[in-house]
C-alpha positions as CSV (number, residue, x, y, z in Angstrom):
1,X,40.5,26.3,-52.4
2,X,44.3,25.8,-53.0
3,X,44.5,23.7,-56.2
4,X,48.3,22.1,-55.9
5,X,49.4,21.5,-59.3
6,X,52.3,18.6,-60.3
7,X,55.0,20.4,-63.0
8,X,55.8,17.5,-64.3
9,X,52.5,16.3,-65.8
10,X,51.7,19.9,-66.4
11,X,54.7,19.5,-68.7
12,X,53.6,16.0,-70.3
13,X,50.2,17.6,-70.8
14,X,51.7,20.8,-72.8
15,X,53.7,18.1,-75.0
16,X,51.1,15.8,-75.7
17,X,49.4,18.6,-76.7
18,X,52.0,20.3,-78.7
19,X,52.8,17.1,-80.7
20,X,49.1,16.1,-81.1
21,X,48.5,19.9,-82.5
22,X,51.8,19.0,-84.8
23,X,49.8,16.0,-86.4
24,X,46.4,18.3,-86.5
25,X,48.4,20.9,-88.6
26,X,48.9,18.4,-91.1
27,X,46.0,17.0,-91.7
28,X,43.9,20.4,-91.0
29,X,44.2,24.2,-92.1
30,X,42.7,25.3,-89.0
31,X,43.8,27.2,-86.2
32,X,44.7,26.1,-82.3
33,X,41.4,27.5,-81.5
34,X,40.0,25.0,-82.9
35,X,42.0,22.5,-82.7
36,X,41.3,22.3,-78.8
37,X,37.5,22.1,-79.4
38,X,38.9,18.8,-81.2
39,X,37.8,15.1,-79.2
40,X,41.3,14.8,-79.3
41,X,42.4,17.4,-77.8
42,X,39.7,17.3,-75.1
43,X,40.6,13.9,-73.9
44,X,44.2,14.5,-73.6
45,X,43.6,17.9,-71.5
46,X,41.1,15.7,-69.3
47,X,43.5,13.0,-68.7
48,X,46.6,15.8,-68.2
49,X,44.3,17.6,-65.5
50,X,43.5,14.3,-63.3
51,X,47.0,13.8,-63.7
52,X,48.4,17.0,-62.8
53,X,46.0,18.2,-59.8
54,X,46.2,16.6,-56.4
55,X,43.0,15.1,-55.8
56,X,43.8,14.1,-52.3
57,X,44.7,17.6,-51.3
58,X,41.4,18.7,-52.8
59,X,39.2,16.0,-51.2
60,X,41.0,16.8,-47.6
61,X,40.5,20.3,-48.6
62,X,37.1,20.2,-49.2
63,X,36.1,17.7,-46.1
64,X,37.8,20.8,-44.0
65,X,35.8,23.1,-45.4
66,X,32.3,21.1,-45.2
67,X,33.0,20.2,-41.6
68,X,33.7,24.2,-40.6
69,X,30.5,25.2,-42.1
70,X,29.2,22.1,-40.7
71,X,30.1,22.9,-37.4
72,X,29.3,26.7,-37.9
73,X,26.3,26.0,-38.6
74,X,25.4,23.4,-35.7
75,X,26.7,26.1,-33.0
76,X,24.1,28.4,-34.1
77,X,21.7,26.0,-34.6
78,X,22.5,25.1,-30.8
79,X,22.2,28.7,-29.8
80,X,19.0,29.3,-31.0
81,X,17.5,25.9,-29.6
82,X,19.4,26.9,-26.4
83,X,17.9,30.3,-26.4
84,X,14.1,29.0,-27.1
85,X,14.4,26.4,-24.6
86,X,15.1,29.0,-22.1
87,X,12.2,31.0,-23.1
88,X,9.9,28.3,-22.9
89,X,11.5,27.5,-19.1
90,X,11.2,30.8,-18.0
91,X,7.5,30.7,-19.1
92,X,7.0,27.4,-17.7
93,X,8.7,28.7,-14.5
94,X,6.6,31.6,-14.0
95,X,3.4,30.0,-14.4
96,X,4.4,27.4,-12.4
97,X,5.5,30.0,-9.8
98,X,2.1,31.3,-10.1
99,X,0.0,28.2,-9.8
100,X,2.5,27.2,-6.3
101,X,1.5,30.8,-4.9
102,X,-2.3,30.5,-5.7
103,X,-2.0,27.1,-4.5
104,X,-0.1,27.8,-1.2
105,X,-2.7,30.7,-0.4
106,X,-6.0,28.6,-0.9
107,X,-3.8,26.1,1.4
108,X,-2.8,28.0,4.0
109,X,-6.6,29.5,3.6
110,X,-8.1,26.2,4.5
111,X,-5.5,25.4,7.6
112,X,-6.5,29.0,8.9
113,X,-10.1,27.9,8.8
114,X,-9.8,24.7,10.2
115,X,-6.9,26.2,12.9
116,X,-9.5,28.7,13.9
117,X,-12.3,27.0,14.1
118,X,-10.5,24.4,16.4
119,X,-9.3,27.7,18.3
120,X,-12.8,29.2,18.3
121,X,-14.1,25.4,19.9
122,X,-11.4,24.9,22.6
123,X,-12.3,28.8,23.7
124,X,-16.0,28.0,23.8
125,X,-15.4,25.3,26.1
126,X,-13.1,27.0,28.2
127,X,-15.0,29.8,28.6
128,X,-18.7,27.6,30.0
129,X,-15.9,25.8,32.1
130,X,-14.7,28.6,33.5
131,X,-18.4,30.5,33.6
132,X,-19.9,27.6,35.5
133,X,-16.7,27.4,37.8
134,X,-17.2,30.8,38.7
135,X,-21.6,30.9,39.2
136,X,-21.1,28.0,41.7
137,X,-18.1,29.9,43.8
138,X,-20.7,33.0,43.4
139,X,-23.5,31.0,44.4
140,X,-21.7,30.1,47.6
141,X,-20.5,33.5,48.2
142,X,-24.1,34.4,47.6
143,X,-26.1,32.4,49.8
144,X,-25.0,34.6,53.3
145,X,-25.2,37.6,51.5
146,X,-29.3,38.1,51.4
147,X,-31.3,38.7,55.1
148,X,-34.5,39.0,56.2
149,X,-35.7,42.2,58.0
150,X,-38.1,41.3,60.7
151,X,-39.7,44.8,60.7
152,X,-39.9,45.2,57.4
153,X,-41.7,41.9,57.0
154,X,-43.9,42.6,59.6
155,X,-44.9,46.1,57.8
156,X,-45.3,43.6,55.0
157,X,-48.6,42.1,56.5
158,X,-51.4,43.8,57.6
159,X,-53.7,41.7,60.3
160,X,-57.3,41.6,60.6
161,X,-57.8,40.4,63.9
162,X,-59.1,41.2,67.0
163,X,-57.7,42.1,70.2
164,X,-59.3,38.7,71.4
165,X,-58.1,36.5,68.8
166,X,-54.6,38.5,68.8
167,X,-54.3,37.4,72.6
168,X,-54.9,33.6,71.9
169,X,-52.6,33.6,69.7
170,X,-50.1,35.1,71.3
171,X,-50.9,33.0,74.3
172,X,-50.4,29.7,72.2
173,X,-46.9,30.6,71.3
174,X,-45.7,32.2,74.3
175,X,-45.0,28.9,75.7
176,X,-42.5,28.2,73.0
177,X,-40.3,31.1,73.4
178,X,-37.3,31.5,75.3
179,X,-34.5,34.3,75.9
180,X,-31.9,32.7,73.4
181,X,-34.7,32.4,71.0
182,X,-35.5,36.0,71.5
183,X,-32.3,37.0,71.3
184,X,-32.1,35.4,67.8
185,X,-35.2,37.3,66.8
186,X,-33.8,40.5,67.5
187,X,-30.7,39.7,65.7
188,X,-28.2,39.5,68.7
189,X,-24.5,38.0,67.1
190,X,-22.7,35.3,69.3
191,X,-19.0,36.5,68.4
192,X,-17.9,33.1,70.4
193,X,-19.7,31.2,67.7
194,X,-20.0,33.4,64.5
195,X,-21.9,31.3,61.5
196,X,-19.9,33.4,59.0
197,X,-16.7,36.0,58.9
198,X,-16.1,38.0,56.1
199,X,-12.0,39.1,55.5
200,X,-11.1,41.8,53.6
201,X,-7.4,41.9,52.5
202,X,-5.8,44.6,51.4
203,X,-4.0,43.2,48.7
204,X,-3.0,40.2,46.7
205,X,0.1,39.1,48.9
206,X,-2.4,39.8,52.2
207,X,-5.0,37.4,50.6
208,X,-2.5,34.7,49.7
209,X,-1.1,34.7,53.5
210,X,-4.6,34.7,54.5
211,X,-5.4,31.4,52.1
212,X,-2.1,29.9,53.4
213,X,-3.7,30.3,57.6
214,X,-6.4,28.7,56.9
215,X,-5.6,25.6,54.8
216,X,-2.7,25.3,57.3
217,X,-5.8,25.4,60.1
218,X,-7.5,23.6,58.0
219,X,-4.6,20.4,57.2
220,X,-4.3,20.8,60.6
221,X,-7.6,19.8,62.0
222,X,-8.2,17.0,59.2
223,X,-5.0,15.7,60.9
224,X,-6.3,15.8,64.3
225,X,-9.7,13.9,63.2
226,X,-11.9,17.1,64.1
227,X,-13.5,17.5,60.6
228,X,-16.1,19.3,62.0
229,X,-14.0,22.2,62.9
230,X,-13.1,22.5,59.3
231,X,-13.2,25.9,58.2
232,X,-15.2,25.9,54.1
233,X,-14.4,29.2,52.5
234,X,-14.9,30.6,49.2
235,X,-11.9,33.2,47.8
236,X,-14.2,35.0,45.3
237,X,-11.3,37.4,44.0
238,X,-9.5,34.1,43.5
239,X,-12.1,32.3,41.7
240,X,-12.2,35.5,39.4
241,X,-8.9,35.7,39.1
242,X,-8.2,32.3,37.7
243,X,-10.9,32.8,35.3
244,X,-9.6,35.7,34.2
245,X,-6.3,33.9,33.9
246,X,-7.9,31.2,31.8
247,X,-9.4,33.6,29.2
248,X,-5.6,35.1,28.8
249,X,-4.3,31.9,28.2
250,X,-6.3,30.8,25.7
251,X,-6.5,34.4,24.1
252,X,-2.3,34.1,24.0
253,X,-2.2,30.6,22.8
254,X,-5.0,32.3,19.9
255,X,-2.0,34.8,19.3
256,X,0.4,31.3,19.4
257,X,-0.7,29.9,16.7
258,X,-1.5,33.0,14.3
259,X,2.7,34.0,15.1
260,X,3.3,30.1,14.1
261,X,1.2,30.5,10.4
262,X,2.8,33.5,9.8
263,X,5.9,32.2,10.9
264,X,5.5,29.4,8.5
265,X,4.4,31.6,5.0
266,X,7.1,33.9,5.9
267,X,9.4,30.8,5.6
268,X,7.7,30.2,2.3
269,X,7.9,33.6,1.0
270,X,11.5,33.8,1.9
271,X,12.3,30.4,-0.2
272,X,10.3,31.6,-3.1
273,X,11.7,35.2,-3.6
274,X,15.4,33.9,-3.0
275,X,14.3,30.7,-5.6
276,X,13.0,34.0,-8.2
277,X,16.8,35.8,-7.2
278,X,18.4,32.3,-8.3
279,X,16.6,32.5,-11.5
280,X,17.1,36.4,-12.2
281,X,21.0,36.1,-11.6
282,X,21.6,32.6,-13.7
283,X,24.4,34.2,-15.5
284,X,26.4,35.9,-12.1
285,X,26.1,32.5,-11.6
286,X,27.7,31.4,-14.7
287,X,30.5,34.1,-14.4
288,X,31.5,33.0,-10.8
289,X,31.6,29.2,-11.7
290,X,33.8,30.2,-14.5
291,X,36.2,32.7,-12.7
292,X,36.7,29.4,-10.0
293,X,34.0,29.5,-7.7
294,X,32.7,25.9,-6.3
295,X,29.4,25.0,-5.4
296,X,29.9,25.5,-2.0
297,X,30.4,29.1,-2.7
298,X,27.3,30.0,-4.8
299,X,25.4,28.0,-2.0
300,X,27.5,30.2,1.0
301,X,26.8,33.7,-1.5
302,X,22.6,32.6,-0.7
303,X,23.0,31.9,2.5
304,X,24.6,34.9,3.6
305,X,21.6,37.0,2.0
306,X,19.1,35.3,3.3
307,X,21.1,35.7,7.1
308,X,21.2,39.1,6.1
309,X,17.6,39.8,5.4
310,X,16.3,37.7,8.5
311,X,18.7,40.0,10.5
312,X,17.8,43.0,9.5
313,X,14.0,42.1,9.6
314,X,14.0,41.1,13.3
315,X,16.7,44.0,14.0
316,X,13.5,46.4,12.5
317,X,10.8,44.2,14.0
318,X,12.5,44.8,17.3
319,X,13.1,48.4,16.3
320,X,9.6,49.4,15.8
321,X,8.5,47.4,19.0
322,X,10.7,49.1,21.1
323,X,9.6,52.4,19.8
324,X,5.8,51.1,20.6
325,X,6.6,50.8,24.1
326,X,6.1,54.5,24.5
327,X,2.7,55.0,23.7
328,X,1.7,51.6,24.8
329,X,3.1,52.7,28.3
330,X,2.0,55.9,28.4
331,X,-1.4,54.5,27.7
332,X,-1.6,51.8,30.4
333,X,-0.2,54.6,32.8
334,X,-3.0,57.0,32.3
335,X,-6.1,54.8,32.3
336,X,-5.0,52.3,35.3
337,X,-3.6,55.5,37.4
338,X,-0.3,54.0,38.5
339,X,3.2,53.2,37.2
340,X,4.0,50.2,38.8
341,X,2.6,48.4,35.4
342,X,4.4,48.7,31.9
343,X,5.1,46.5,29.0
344,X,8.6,45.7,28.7
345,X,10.7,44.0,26.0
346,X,13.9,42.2,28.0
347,X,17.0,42.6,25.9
348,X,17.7,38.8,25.8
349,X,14.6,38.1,24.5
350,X,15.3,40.7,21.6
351,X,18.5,39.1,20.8
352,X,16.6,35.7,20.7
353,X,14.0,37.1,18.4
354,X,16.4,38.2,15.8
355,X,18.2,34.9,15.9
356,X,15.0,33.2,15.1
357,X,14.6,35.5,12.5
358,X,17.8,34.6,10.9
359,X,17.1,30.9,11.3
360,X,13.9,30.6,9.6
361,X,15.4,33.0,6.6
362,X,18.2,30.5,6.2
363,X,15.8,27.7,6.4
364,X,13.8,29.1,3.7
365,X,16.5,30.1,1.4
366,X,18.5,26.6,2.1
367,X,16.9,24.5,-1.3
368,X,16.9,27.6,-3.5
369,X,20.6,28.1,-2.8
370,X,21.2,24.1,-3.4
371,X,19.7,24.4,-6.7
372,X,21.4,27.6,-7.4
373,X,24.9,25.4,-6.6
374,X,23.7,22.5,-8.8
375,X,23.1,25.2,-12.1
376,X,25.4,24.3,-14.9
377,X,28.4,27.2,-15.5
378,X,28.3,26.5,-19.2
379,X,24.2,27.0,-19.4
380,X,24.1,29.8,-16.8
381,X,26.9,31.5,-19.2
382,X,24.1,31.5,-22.1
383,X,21.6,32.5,-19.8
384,X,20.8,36.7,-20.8
């Protein structure tokens, strides 16, 4: 404290005191020792001291002092609040972060269920749809296929009869027979009117030209009112074919929809790592803001790592599927015996899939960089 003191009523004090003492020395023997121990003498020194020190420079004095340590003593009452506020977030955070994730997997457990039971449903039926399509083309195909023997069916039977009876019989039926019912019974083929013709391509495009004559012939006797010349055919390879074509459809649009889930807890995964990189770098944060950094930035800084990440995950996805298509090919090669068939990866459809790859890592990392934007510089700052 800086005690100002006023000369002159220091000086009016020393001579009220030196005349008083004058007045004491004849009255009393004693010494000035005494003498100030006097009432006297103590209510003149109390009145010379209030008159002589500046009370208003002490009060102001003293208010600047109380308000320091006031203030002092607020800022670290302020840190520490600060500080166990934080700690109680973070620990709020992280259990919070572990309740969303055990959340998000019994979730996306339940949608897989449901998803593949749906799945499992829509491949049952397809598959009895595309069974019973394919027994009735093979029961068609089927029906010319069996013949009787004659000889063989005769050996089959074993007569007892006599040469009599033998002869009336074969008297009673002779009268029914003729020479083009004979000729049937021997199995003689009229090539001018065939009941059925079997045609063998030799490949795929031969078959297709073949199924292209004859519903042209076909078209063109339905035009010409001579349905009975229509020609009914079965294409057997055809019919198993398509159902072979139905089973890979539903078997890719199986794939479909496990790519899609996965797509979609990437995305998640993605937003909840760069959310836990938002909250592990609070005071970068701080530091940029304060160095001049805008909101826009902090948000752009996220964004930029999370393009990053999705393009070098697709560039190694793409990476380690082009280096696949080596075995893979070498494979197919060997057990179907020919080269014309190989699995290829078109460059354009690489590029694509890295894109993608960027676009969903930027969509996942798009509200944790937001609320990274929104933090508070001065909070971040305090943030260890």
């Amino acid at each position: 404290m800086n005690v100002v003191i006023d000369p002159d009523a220091l000086t009016q004090l020393l001579t009220a005191l030196t005349e008083d003492f004058t007045s004491y020395l004849e009255e009393n023997s004693l010494g000035f020792t005494d003498y100030l121990s006097s009432d006297t003498a103590t209510q003149i020194l109390m009145s010379g001291l209030v008159s002589m020190i500046d009370t208003t420079e002490l009060e102001n004095q003293l208010t600047s002092a109380i308000e320091e340590a006031i203030t002092d003593m607020m800022t670290e009452l302020m840190n520490v609040i600060s500080e166990t506020i934080e700690e109680q977030m973070t620990e709020i955070m992280e259990e919070l972060m572990e309740t969303v994730e055990e959340e998000i997997t019994e979730v996306m457990t339940e949608v897989m269920t449901d998803v593949m039971a749906e799945i499992m449903e829509e491949i049952t039926d397809s598959l009895e749809s595309a069974m019973t399509e394919m027994m009735e083309g093979m029961t068609d195909s089927l029906e010319s296929v069996f013949e009787i023997n004659s000889d063989v069916l005769s050996e089959a039977f074993e007569f007892n009869l006599d040469s009599d009876s033998l002869a009336e019989i074969m008297t009673s039926l002779s009268s029914s027979t003729s020479y083009d019912s004979n000729l049937e019974a021997f199995g003689y083929l009229d090539f001018d009117n065939p009941s059925e013709i079997d045609i063998y391509p030799k490949d795929f495009k031969s078959k297709d030209v073949v199924i292209d004559i004859l519903d042209a012939y076909n078209q063109r006797m339905e035009d010409e009112g001579k349905s009975e010349k229509v020609i009914t055919y079965s294409d057997t390879v055809g019919l198993l074919m398509s159902s072979m074509t139905t089973i890979i459809d539903v078997i890719s649009y199986v794939l479909i929809a496990f790519v899609s889930v996965s797509l979609i807890v990437s995305s998640i995964m993605i937003g909840i790592i760069t959310y836990i990189s938002v909250l592990e770098r609070t005071r970068e944060i701080g530091i940029l803001r304060a160095i001049g950094a805008s909101k826009n930035n902090i948000s752009q800084i996220f964004n930029a790592e999370t393009l990053i990440v999705g393009f070098c995950a697709g560039a190694i996805g793409i990476g380690i599927s082009y280096a696949l298509l080596v075995p893979i090919n070498y494979l197919i090669h060997r057990f179907a015996g020919t080269t014309d068939v190989s699995a290829v990866l078109m460059p354009r459809y690489a590029v694509i899939l890295v894109i993608l790859s960027m676009v969903l890592t930027l969509i996942g990392g798009l509200i944790p960089s937001a609320s990274a934007a929104k933090k508070d510089p001065v909070t971040a700052l305090r943030t260890d």
